[in-house]
C-alpha positions as CSV (number, residue, x, y, z in Angstrom):
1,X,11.9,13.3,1.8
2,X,10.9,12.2,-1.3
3,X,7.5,10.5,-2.6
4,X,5.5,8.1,-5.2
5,X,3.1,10.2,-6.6
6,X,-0.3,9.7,-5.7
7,X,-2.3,8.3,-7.7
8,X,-6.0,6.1,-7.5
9,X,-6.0,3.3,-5.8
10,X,-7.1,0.2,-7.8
11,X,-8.9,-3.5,-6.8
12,X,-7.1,-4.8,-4.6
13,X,-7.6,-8.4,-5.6
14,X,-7.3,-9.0,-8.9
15,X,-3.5,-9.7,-8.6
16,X,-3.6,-12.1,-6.6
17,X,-6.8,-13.7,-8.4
18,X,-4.9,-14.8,-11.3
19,X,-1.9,-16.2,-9.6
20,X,-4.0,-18.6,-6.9
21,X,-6.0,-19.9,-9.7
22,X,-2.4,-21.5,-10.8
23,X,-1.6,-22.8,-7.2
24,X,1.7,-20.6,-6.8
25,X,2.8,-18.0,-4.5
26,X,0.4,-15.1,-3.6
27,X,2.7,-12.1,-3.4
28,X,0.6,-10.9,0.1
29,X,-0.8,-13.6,2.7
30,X,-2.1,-10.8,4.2
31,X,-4.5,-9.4,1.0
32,X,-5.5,-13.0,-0.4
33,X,-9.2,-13.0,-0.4
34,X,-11.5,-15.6,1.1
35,X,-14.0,-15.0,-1.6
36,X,-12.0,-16.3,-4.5
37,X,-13.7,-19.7,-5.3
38,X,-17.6,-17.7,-4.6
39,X,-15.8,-15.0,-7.3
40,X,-15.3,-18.1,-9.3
41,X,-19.2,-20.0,-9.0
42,X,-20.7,-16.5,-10.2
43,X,-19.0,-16.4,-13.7
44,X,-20.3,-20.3,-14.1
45,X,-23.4,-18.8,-13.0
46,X,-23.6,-16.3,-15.3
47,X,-21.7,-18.6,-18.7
48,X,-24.6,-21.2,-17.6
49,X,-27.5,-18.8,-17.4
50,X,-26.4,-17.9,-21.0
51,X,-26.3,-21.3,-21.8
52,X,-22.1,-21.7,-22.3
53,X,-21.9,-24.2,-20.4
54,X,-24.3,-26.7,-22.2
55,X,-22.9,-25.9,-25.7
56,X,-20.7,-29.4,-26.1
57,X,-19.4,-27.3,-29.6
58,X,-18.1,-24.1,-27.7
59,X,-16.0,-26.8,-25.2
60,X,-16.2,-24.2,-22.6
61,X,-18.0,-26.0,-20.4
62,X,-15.9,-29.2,-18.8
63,X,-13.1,-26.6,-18.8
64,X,-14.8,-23.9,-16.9
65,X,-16.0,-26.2,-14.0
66,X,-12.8,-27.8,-13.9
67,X,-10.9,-24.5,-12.8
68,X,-13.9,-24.1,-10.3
69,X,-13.4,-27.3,-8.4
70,X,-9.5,-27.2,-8.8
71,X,-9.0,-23.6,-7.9
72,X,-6.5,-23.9,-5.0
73,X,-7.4,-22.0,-1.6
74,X,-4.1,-20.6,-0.1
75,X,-1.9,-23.4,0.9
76,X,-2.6,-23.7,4.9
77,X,1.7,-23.1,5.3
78,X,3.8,-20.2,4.4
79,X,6.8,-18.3,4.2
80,X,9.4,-20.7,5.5
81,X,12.5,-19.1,5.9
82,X,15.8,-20.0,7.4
83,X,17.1,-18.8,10.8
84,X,20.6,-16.9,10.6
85,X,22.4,-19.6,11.6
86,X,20.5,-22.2,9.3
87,X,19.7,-24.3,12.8
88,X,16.0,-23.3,12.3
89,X,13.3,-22.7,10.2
90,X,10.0,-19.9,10.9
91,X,7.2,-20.6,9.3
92,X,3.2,-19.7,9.2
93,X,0.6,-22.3,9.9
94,X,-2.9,-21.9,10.0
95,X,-3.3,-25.7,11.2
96,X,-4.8,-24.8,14.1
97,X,-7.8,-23.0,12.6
98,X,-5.9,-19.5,12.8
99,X,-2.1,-18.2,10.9
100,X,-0.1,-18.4,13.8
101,X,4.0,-18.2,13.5
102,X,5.8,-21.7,14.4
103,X,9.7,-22.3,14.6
104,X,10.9,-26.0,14.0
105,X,14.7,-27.2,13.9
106,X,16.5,-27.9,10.5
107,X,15.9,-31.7,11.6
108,X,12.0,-32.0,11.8
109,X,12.4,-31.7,15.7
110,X,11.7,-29.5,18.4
111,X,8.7,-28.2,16.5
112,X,7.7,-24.6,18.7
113,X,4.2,-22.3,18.1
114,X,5.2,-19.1,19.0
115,X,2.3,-17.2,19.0
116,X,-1.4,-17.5,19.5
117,X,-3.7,-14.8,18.0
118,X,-7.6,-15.0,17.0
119,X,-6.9,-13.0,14.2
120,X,-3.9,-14.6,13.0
121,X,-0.4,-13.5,12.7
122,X,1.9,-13.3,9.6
123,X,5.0,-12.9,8.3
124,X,8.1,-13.7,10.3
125,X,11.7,-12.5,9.7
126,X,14.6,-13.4,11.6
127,X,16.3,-10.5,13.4
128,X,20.2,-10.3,11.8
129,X,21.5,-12.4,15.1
130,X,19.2,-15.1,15.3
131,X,17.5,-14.2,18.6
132,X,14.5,-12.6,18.0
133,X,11.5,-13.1,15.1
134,X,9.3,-10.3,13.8
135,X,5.7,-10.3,12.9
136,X,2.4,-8.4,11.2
137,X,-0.9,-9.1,13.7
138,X,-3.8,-8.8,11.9
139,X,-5.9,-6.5,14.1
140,X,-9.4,-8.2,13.6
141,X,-10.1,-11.6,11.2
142,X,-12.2,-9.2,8.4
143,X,-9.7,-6.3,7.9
144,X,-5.9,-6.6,6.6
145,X,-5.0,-3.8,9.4
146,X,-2.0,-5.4,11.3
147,X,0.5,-4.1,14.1
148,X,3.7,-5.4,14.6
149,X,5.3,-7.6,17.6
150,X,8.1,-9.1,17.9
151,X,9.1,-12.3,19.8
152,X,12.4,-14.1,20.9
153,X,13.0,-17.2,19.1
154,X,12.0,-19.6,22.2
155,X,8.3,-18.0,22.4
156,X,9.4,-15.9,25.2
157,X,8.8,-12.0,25.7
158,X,6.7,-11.4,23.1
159,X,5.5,-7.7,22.8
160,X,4.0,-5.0,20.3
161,X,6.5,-2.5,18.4
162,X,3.9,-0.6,16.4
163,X,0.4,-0.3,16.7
164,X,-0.2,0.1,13.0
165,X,2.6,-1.4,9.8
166,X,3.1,-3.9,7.9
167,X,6.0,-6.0,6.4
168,X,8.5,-5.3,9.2
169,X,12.5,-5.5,7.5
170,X,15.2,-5.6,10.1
171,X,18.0,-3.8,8.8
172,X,21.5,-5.9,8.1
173,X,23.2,-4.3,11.6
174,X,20.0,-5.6,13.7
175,X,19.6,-2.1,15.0
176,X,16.6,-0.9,12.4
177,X,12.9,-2.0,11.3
178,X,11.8,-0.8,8.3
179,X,7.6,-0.9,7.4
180,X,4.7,0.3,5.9
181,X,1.6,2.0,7.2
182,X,-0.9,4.0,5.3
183,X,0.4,6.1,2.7
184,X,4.0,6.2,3.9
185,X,7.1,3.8,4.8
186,X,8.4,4.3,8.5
187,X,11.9,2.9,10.2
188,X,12.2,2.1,13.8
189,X,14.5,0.9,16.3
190,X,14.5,-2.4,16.7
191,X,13.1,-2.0,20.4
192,X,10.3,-0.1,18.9
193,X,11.3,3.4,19.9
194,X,12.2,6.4,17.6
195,X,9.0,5.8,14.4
196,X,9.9,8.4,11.9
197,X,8.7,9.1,8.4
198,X,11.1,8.2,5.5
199,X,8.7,8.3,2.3
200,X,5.7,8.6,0.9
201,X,4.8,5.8,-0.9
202,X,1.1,6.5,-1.7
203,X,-2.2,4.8,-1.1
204,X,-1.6,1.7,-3.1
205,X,-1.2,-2.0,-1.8
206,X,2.1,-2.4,-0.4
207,X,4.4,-5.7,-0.5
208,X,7.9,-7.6,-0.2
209,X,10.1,-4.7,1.8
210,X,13.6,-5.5,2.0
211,X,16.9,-3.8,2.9
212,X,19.8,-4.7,0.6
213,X,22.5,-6.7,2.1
214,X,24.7,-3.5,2.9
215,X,22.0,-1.8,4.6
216,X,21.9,1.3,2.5
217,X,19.1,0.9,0.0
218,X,15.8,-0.8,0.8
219,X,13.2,-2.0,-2.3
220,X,9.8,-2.7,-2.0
221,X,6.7,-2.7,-4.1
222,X,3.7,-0.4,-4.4
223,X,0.8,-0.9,-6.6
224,X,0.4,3.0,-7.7
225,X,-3.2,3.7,-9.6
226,X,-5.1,3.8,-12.9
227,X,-8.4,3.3,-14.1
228,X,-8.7,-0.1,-14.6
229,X,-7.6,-1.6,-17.8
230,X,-9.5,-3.1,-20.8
231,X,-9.9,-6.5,-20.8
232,X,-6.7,-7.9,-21.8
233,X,-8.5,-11.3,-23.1
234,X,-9.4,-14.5,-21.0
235,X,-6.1,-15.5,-20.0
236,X,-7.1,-16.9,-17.0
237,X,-10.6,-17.0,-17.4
238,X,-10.9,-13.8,-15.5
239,X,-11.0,-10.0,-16.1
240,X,-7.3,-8.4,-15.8
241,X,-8.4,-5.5,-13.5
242,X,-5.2,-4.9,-11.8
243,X,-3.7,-2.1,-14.2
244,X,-0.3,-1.2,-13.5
245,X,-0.4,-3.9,-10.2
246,X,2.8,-3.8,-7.9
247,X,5.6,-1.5,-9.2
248,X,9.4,-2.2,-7.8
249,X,10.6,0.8,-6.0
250,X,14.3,1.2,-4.8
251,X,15.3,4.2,-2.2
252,X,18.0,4.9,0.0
253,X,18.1,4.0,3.4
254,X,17.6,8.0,4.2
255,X,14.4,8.6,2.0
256,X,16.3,10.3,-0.9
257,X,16.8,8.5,-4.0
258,X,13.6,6.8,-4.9
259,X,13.6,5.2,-8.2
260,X,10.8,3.0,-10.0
261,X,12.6,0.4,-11.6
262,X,9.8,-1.1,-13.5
263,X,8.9,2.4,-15.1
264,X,11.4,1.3,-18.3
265,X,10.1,-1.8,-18.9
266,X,7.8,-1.7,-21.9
267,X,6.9,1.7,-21.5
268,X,6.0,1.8,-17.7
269,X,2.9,0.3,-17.8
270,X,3.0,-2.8,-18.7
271,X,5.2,-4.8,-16.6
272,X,3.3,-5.5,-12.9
273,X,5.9,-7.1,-10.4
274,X,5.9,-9.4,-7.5
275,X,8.6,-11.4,-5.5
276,X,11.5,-8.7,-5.5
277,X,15.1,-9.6,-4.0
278,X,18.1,-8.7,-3.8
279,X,21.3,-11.0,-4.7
280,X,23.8,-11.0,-2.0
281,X,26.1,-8.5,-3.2
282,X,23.3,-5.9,-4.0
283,X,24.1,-5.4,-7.4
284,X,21.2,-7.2,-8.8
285,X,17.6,-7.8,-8.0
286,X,15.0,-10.7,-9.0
287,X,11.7,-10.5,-9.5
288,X,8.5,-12.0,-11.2
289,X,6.6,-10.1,-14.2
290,X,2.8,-10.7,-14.2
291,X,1.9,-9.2,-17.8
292,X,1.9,-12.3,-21.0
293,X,5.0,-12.8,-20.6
294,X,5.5,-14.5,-17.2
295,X,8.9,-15.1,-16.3
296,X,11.6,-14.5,-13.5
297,X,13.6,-11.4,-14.1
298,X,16.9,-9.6,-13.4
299,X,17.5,-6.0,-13.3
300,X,20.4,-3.9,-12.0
301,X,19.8,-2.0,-8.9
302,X,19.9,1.2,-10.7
303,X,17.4,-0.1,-12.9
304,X,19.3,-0.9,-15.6
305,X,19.9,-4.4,-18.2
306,X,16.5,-5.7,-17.2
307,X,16.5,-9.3,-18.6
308,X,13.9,-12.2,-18.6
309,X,15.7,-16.0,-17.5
310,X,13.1,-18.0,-18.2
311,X,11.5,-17.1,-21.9
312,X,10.3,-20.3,-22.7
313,X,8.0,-21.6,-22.0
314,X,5.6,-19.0,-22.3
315,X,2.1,-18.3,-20.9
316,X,3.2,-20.4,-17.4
317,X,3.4,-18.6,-14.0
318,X,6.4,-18.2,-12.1
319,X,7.0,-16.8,-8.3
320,X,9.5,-16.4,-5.6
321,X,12.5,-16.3,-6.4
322,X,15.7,-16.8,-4.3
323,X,19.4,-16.5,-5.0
324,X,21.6,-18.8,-3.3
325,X,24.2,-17.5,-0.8
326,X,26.5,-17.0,-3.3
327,X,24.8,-15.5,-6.1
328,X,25.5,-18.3,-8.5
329,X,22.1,-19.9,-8.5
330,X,18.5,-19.3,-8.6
331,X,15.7,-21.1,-7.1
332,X,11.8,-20.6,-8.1
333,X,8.2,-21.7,-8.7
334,X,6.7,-22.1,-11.4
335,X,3.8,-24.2,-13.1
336,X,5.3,-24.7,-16.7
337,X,5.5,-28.5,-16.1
338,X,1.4,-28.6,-15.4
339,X,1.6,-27.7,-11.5
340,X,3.8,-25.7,-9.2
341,X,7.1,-27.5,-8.9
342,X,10.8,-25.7,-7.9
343,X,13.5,-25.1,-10.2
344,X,16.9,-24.2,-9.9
345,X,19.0,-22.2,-13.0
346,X,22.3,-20.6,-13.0
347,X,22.0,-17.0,-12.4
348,X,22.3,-16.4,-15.9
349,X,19.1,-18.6,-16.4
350,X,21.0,-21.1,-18.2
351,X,20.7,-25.1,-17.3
352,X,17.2,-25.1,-15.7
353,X,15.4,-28.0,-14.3
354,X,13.1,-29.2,-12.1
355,X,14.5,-30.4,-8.6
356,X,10.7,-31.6,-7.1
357,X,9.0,-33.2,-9.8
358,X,5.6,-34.2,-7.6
359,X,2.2,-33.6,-8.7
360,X,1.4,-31.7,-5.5
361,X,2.1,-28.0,-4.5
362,X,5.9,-27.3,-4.0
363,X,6.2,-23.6,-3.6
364,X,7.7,-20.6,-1.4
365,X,11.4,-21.7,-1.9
366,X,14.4,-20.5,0.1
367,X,18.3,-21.3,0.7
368,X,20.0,-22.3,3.7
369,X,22.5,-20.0,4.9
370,X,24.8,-22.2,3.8
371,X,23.8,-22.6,0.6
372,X,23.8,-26.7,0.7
373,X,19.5,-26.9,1.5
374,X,16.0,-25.4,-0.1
375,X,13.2,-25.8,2.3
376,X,9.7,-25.4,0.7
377,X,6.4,-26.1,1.5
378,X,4.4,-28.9,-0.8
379,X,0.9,-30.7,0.6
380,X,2.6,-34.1,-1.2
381,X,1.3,-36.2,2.0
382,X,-2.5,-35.0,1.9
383,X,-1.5,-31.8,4.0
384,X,0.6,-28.8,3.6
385,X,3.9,-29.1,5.7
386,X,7.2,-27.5,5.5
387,X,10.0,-29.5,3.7
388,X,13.4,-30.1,3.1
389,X,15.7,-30.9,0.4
390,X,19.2,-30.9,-0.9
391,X,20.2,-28.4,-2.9
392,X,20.6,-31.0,-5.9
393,X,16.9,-32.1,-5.4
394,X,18.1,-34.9,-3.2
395,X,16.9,-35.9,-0.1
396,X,13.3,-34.5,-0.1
397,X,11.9,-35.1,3.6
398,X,9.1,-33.1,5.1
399,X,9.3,-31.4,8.7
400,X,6.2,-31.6,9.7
């Protein structure tokens, strides 16, 4: 068995800090903190108690309380994604005061809850054959401690599969779920039987596990240690305390292998990660770089030809990422036209353009099995909601 090196662990909120305050994709629902905006009113505080704020020649002020009263809380639905078949679509809505998981047809009909939890429950996958939906429960509404449950598609038979884990991965064949607890990454049979050990992945946050389409190599992300860093500047208005952040992490489906596939990229340390995925063949993986130069990014799955798609224009942010079913197109967030909108580019990153054009929240894209629609979620109608669109940007309806 082989392991990430322990190291410090780090804030665990500065991450996703700087990404909210730009109103796109916070890599874990589960560690977004309900403090932000109070984080937020203290540095006004503290500029207007040393009299920034009321010094018209500075022009800090007007700009400052802006980002306070426009900082974005985390969009009230999540994490659409497709069923199997591309007949449904799992999402997570906390419209009924708690994050619960819902299911509603490709339509807008037959829209289901699934679960009811005080706490709140997150992040559902599909099972391989369409039958069944995974799902982190947060134990209590203070603490990101979760078990996982699983439930069949129609509500029924809903039932625990680990008392402790998080991001639960079914495995291609339907026979294996893959997650995290602690300081180590487990795999299980999909009836919840047989937890074993298959790496150590250390005491860092952990995010976006995955098994590559063949089933023989799963990625995920681990935000490893350091000190925290200098100040890296105001980018956002806001201390840079993250350090290293999330690292991408490939192993083999046995535990041997592990590999750090951000290690290379300028020198190791300077290239924090979110939004990892695989393109359907499993050559390639996407993902988002969070240092100054934002972007989307490829890499080879042995960590090789890293390359940035989206280069211009810089200093905007960019999340989730998606290949289409075919691995000839990407999908993804990003702000660079003033607010979060999706785009679509060739794999190579060439022809890029903006398929939502709104001046609302349009985030969290994915593909239909088919390839032909991109469901998102956008608050365009005065409340977040699930929606639908042709792959060409066409036919933009929400589900709700």
């Amino acid at each position: 068995m082989t392991e990430i090196p322990e190291l410090c662990p780090l804030p665990q909120d500065a991450f996703e800090r700087q990404r909210a305050l730009l109103g796109v994709h916070v890599a874990s629902e589960l560690h977004s903190s309900p403090r932000r905006r109070w984080r937020l009113a203290a540095i006004a505080a503290v500029l207007l108690v040393g009299g920034l704020l009321v010094t018209p020649a500075l022009g800090i002020g007007d700009r400052l309380l802006d980002l306070i009263q426009s900082t974005p809380g985390p969009p009230e639905v999540r994490t659409p994604v497709w069923s199997p078949d591309g007949r449904r679509i799992a999402f997570t809505s906390r419209r009924d005061g708690n994050s619960e998981v819902y299911v509603v047809n490709a339509d807008g009909s037959g829209q289901r809850r699934l679960t009811r939890n005080a706490a709140g429950d997150f992040g559902p996958t599909w099972s391989p054959d369409g039958r069944k939906i995974a799902f982190e429960r947060r134990g209590d509404a203070q603490s990101s401690v979760g078990a996982l449950y699983v439930v069949n598609a129609d509500g029924s038979g809903q039932r625990m599969l680990a008392r402790r884990g998080s991001h639960p991965a079914w495995s291609p064949d339907g026979r294996t779920i893959a997650f995290m607890w602690r300081f180590h990454m487990y795999v299980m049979n999909a009836d919840g039987s047989g937890h074993r050990v298959l790496t150590r992945v250390g005491s860092g946050q952990k995010d976006s596990l995955a098994w590559s389409p063949d089933g023989r190599k799963l990625l995920f992300l681990v935000e490893p240690s350091s000190a925290p860093r200098p100040v890296h500047g105001l980018v956002y208005g806001l201390r840079d305390d993250c350090g290293y952040c999330f690292r991408l992490w490939v192993l083999n489906a046995d535990g041997s292998g592990l590999r750090d596939l951000t290690r290379g990229i300028s020198g190791g340390f300077g290239a924090p990660a979110s939004d990892p995925v695989w393109s359907p063949d499993g050559r390639m993986l996407a993902f988002v770089r969070l240092n100054t130069r934002h972007g989307v990014y490829v890499i080879n799955a042995d960590g090789s030809a890293v390359r940035n798609l989206t280069p211009k224009p810089r200093g905007a942010a960019y999340a989730a990422p998606a290949w289409s079913p075919d691995g000839q197109k990407i999908t993804f967030a990003g702000e660079r036209d003033g607010n979060s909108e999706i785009y679509l580019m060739n794999a190579d990153g060439s022809s890029q353009r903006n398929l939502t054009r709104n001046l609302a929240y349009d985030g969290d894209p994915a593909w239909s099995p088919d390839g032909r629609k991109i469901t998102f979620v956008s608050n365009r109608d005065g409340r977040y909601a699930v929606y639908v669109m042709n792959a060409d940007g066409s036919g933009q309806r929400s589900l709700r």
